[in-house]
BASE-263332 format. One record per residue (C-alpha): residue in three letters; y, x, z. Coordinates in steps of 0.05 Angstrom, whole numbers, padded with zeros to 5 digits, always signed. Example, Ala and Ser with C-alpha at 12.3 -4.5 7.8 and 13.67 -1.06 7.14 Angstrom:
residues 2
ALA-00090+00246+00156;SER-00021+00273+00143;
end
This chain:
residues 208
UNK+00000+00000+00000;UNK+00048+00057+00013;UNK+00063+00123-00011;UNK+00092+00179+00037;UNK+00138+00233+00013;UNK+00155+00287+00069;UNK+00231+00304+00048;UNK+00273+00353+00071;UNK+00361+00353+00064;UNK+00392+00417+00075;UNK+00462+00396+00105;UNK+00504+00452+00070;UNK+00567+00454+00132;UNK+00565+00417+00188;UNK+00537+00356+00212;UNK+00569+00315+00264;UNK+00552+00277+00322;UNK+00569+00204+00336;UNK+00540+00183+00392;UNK+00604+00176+00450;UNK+00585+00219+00527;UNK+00606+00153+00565;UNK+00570+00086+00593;UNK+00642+00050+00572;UNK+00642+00079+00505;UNK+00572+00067+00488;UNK+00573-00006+00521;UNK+00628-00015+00472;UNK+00592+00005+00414;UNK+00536-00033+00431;UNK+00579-00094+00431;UNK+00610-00086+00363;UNK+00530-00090+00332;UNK+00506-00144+00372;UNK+00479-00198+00318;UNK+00512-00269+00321;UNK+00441-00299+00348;UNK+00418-00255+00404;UNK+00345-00260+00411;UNK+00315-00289+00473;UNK+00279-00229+00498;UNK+00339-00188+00475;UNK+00348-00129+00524;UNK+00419-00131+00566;UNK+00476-00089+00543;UNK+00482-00052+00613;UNK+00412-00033+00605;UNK+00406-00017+00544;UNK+00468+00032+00545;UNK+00435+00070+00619;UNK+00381+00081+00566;UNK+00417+00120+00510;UNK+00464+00155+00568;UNK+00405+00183+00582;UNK+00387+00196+00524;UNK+00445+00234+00509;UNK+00440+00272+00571;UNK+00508+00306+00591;UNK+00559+00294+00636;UNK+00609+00238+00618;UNK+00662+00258+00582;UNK+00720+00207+00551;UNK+00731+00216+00475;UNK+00677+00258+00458;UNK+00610+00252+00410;UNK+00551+00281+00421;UNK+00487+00284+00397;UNK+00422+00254+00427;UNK+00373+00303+00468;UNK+00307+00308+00498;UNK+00260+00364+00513;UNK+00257+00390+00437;UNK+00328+00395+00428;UNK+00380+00352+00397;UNK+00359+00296+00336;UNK+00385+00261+00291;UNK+00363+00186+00280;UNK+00308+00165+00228;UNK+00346+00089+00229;UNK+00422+00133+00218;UNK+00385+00167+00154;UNK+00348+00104+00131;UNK+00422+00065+00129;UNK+00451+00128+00090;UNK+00397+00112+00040;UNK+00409+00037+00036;UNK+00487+00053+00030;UNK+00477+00108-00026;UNK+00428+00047-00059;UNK+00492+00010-00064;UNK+00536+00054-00099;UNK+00484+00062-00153;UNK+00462-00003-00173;UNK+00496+00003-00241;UNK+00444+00050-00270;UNK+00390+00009-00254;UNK+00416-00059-00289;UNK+00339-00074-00305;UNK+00328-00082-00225;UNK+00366-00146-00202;UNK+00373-00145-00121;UNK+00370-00063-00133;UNK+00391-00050-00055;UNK+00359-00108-00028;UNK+00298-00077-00061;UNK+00303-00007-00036;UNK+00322-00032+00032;UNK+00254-00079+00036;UNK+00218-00021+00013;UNK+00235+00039+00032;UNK+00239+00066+00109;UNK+00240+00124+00152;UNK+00184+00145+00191;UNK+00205+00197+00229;UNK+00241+00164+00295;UNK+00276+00235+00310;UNK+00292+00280+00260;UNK+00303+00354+00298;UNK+00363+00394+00290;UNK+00331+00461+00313;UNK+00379+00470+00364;UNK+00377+00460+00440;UNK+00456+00452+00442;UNK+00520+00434+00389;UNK+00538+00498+00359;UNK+00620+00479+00374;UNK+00666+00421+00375;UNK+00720+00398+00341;UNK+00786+00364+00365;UNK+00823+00314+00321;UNK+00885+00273+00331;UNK+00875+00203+00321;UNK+00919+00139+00329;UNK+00899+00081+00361;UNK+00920+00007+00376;UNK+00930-00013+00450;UNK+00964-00080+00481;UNK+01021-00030+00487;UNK+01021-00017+00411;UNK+00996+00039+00368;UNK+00986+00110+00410;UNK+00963+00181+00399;UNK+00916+00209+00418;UNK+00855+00250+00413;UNK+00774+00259+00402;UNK+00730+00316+00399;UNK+00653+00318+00363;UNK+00599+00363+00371;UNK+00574+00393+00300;UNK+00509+00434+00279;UNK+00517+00479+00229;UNK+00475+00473+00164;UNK+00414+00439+00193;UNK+00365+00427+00154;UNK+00332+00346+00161;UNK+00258+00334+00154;UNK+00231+00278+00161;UNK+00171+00225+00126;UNK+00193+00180+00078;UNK+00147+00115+00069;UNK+00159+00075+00000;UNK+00128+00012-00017;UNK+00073+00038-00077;UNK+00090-00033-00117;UNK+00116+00011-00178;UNK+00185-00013-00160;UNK+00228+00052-00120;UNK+00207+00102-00167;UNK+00213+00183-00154;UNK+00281+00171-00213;UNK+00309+00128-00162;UNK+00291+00174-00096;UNK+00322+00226-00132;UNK+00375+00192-00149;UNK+00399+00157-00079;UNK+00395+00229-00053;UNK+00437+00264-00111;UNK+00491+00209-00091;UNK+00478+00230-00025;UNK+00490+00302-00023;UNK+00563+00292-00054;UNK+00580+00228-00011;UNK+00549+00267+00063;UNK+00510+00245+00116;UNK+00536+00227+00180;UNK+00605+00217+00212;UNK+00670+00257+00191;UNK+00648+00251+00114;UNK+00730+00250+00099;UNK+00735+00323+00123;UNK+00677+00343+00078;UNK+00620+00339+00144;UNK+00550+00330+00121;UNK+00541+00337+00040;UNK+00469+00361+00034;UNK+00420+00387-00023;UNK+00349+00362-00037;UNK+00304+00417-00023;UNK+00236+00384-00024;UNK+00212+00315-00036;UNK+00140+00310-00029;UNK+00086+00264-00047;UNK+00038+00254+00016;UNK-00034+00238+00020;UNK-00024+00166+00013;UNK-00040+00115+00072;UNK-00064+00039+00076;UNK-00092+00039+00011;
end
């Protein structure tokens, strides 16, 4: 039923974090992506942002991104990569007019295995401070963030494609050659996270 590719993106600068060092911040962000029907058995927000605090795993610190962290270093999310691919599928849907629902198709049928994709790194190589402007009841105010980078990871992780005859290895190939010029990741506008295809990989193929 599926085919597995094993692909690996080699980030050719930096890639940056984006997940904020405080309970507040993350609560926040957790808020903004709730869906309009929360399920029943849906977890609470308060809970489920002690969980990624300690998943982050540093001190709290106001206006600054981190990466996630456990006892193999810092990773980068499988779901972050799998909605790069689905918003690259977008942006390409004109040279595939034979395909009608093009990204509906790619997103029903192509997903990320890998749940953490390792950045071969125990800790950010460096930070970066940017001024930023903001809205407040008082108006619009300066002020400032900072985000932890890597520099020139490389992303592996296990591709799993639908083996229908529909997301073809031209269309793989092409989400990630959009890819690598658009980046992966946050700060994108200062040039953060283009990427090259160095391997995409046919697997043994599974549920046959």
């Amino acid at each position: 039923m599926w085919k597995r590719y094993e692909v690996k993106l080699q980030i050719e600068e930096r890639l940056a974090a984006s997940m904020p060092k405080t309970k507040e911040e993350i609560e926040k962000m957790l808020e903004y992506r709730v869906p309009t029907k929360v399920p029943d058995n849906a977890t609470p927000l308060p809970e489920l942002a002690d969980k990624i605090v300690q998943e982050v795993g540093v001190e709290p610190e106001i206006g600054w991104a981190t990466f996630k962290r456990d006892e193999n270093g810092l990773y980068y999310e499988g779901r972050c990569v799998r909605g790069h691919i689905k918003d690259c599928a977008q942006q390409i849907v004109s040279f595939f007019p034979y395909i009608k629902a093009f990204r509906a198709k790619v997103a029903n049928k192509v997903y990320v295995e890998t749940d953490k994709i390792y950045l071969g790194k125990d800790r950010p190589d460096g930070y970066e401070q940017r001024f930023i402007q903001v809205m407040t009841r008082q108006g619009p105010r300066s002020t400032y963030k900072f985000i932890d980078y890597v520099e020139k990871p490389i992303l592996t992780f296990i591709l799993r494609v639908l083996d229908d005859g529909v997301v073809t290895n031209e269309i793989l190939e092409a989400i990630f050659e959009y890819g690598g010029t658009h980046g992966i990741g946050q700060e994108r506008s200062q040039g953060w996270g283009k990427y090259k295809l160095l391997r995409s990989v046919e697997l043994q193929e599974v549920e046959k």
